[in-house]
C-alpha positions as CSV (number, residue, x, y, z in Angstrom):
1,X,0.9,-0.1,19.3
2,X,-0.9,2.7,21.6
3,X,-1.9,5.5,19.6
4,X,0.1,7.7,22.0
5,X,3.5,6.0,20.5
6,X,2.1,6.5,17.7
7,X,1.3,10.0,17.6
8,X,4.7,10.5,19.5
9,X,6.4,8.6,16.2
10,X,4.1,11.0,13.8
11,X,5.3,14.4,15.9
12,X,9.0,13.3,15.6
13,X,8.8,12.4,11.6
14,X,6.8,15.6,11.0
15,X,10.0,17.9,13.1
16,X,12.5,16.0,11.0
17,X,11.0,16.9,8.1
18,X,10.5,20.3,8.9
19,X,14.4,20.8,9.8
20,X,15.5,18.9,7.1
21,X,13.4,21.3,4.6
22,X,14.8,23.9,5.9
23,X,18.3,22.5,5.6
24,X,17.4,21.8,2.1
25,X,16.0,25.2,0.8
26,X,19.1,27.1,2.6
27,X,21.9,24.5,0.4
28,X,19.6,25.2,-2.7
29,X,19.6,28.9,-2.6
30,X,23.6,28.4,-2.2
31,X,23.5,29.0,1.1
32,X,25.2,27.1,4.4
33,X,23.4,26.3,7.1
34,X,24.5,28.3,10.5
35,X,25.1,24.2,12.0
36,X,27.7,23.8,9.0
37,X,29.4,27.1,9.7
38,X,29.8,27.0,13.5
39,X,31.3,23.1,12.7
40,X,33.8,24.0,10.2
41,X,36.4,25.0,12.7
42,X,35.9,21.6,14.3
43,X,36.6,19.1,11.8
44,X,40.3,21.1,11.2
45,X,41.3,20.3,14.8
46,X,40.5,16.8,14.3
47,X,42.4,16.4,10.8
48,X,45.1,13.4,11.3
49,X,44.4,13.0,15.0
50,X,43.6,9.2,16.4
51,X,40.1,10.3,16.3
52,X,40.5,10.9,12.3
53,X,42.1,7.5,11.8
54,X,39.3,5.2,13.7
55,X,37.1,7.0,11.5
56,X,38.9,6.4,8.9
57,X,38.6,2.3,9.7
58,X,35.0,2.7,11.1
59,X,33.6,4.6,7.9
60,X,33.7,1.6,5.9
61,X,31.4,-0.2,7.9
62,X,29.2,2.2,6.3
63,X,30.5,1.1,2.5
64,X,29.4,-0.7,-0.5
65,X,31.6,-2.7,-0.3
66,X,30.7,-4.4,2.9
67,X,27.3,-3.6,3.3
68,X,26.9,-5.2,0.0
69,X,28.2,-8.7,1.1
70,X,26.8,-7.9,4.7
71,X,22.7,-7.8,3.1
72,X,22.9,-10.7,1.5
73,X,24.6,-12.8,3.9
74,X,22.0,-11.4,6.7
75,X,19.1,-12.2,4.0
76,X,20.1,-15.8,3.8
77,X,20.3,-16.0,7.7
78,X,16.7,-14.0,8.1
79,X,15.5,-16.6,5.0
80,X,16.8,-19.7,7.7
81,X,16.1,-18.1,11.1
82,X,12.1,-17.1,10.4
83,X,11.4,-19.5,7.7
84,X,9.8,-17.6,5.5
85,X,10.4,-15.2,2.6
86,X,9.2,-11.5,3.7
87,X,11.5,-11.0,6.1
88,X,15.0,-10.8,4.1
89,X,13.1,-9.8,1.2
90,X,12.1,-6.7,3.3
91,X,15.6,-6.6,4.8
92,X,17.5,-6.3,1.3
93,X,14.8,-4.3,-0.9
94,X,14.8,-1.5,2.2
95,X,18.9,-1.2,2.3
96,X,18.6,-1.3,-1.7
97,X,16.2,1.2,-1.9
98,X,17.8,3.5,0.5
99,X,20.7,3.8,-1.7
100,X,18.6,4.6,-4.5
101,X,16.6,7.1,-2.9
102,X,19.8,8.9,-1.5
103,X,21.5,9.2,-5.1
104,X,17.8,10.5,-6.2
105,X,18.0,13.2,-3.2
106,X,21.5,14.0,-3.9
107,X,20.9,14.9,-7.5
108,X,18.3,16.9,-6.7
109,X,20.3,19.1,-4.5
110,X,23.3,18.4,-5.8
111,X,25.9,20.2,-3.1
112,X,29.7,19.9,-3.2
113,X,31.3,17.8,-0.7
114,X,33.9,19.8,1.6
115,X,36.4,17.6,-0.1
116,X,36.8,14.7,-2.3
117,X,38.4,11.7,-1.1
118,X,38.1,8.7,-3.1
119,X,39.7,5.6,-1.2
120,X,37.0,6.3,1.6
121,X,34.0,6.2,-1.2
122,X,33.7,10.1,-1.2
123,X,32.8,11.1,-4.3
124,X,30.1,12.9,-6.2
125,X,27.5,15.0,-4.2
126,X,26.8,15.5,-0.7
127,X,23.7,16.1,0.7
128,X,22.2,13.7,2.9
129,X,25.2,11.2,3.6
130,X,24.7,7.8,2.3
131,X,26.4,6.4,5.3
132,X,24.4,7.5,7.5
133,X,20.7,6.6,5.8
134,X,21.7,3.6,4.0
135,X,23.4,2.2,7.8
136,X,20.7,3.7,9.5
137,X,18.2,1.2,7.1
138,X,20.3,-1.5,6.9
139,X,22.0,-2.1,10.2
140,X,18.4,-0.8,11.9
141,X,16.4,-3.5,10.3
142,X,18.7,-6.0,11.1
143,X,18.5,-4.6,14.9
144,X,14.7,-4.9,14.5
145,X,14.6,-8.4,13.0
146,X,17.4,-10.1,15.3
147,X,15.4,-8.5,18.6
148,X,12.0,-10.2,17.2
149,X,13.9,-13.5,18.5
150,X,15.5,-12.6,21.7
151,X,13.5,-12.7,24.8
152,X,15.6,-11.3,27.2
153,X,14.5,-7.7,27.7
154,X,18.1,-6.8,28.9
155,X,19.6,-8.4,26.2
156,X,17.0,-6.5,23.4
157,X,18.1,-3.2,24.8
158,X,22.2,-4.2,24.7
159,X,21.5,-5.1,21.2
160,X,19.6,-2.2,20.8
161,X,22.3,0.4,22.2
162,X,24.7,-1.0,20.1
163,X,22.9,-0.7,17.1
164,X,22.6,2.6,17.6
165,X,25.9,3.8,18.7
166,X,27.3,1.6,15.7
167,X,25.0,3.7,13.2
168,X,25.5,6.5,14.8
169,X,29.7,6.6,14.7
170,X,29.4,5.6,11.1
171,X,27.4,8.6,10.2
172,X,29.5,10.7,12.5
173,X,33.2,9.2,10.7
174,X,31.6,10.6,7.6
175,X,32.0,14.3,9.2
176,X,35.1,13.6,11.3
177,X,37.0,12.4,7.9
178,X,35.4,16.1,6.3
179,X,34.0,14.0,3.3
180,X,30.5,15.3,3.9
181,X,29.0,18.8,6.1
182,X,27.3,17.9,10.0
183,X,24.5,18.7,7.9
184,X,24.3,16.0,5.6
185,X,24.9,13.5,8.1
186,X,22.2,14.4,10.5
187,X,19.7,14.7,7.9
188,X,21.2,11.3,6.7
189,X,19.8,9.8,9.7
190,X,16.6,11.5,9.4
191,X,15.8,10.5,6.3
192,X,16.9,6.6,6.7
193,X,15.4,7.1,10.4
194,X,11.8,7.5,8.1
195,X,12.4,5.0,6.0
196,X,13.3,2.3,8.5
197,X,9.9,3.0,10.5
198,X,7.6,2.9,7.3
199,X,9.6,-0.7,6.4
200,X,8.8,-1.9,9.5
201,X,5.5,-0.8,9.8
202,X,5.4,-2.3,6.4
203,X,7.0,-5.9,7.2
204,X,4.2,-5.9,10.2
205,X,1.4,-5.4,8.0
206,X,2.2,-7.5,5.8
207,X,3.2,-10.8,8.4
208,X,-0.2,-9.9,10.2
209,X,-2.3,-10.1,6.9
210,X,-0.6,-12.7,5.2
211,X,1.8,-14.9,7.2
212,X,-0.4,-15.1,10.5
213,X,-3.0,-16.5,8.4
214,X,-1.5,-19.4,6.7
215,X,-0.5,-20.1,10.5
């Protein structure tokens, strides 16, 4: 990698974290965020629209309850399709460790959600959205991984887009359905946005020094 991606990677993780800081000391000190506040009027006009209901269905694309099933079936595809064992060990410790670092973040801040709502896995605290880091991690490294066998450039960056716009619906049918602030999603993203570049950074170390050389 060209160390002009690289700083380019280092300036946008270093912003992030600056805005999410200050997200965080504002909802510590009891306070909402102005981006919260001028949103609020938003997600009334879409309560029990169309728009509400596809959330609804596309939010639990985002759950444990298939993103559960949906790691370790990928892991055993990865384990087949690269024959080795880094990859969907990589694949399932970073979607596992993203949910444990999110319930860790979300005790320390420990915000209300704008409402509770159980049967779409709403419960407990708020801030950042566990749908949006844990799919970020989960459905990103999959991206990443699946692309490392295509050749087709056209095809990498279909695959790509879709990735993205799947992640980033999830995240965003978290604050259409009003179970978490705009707020918490974004800095959702962030937050699994940084973890999925140090895995990956991590999985390339890791295959240069080790798996290239048994090659």
């Amino acid at each position: 990698m060209s160390k002009k991606r690289l700083y380019s990677i280092l300036f946008l993780c270093v912003f992030t974290f600056i805005i999410m800081t200050n997200w965080f000391v504002q909802i510590i000190n009891g306070k909402m965020p102005y981006l919260d506040q001028w949103t609020r009027a938003l997600v009334d006009t879409l309560a029990d629209t169309n728009i509400f209901m596809v959330s609804r269905w596309i939010t639990e694309l985002g759950s444990a309850s298939f993103l559960v099933p949906f790691t370790l079936l990928m892991s055993i595809c990865f384990w087949w399709l690269f024959h080795e064992w880094i990859t969907p060990l990589l694949f399932a410790l970073g979607t596992l460790i993203s949910h444990y670092m999110n319930v860790i973040i979300k005790m320390l801040v420990s915000r209300e959600r704008p409402r509770i709502f159980t049967e779409a896995n709403a419960e407990g605290y708020s801030f950042p959205s566990g749908h949006a880091m844990i799919s970020l991690v989960c459905y990103g490294l999959f991206t990443y991984f699946i692309t490392e066998k295509i050749s087709s450039k056209k095809l990498k960056l279909c695959v790509n887009l879709a990735s993205a716009i799947l992640i980033f619906i999830i995240g965003m049918s978290r604050f259409i359905i009003n179970v978490h602030y705009l707020t918490d999603v974004l800095t959702g993203f962030m937050f699994g946005f940084i973890m999925l570049i140090v895995i990956i950074y991590i999985h390339k170390y890791v295959v240069h020094r080790f798996l290239n050389k048994q090659m």
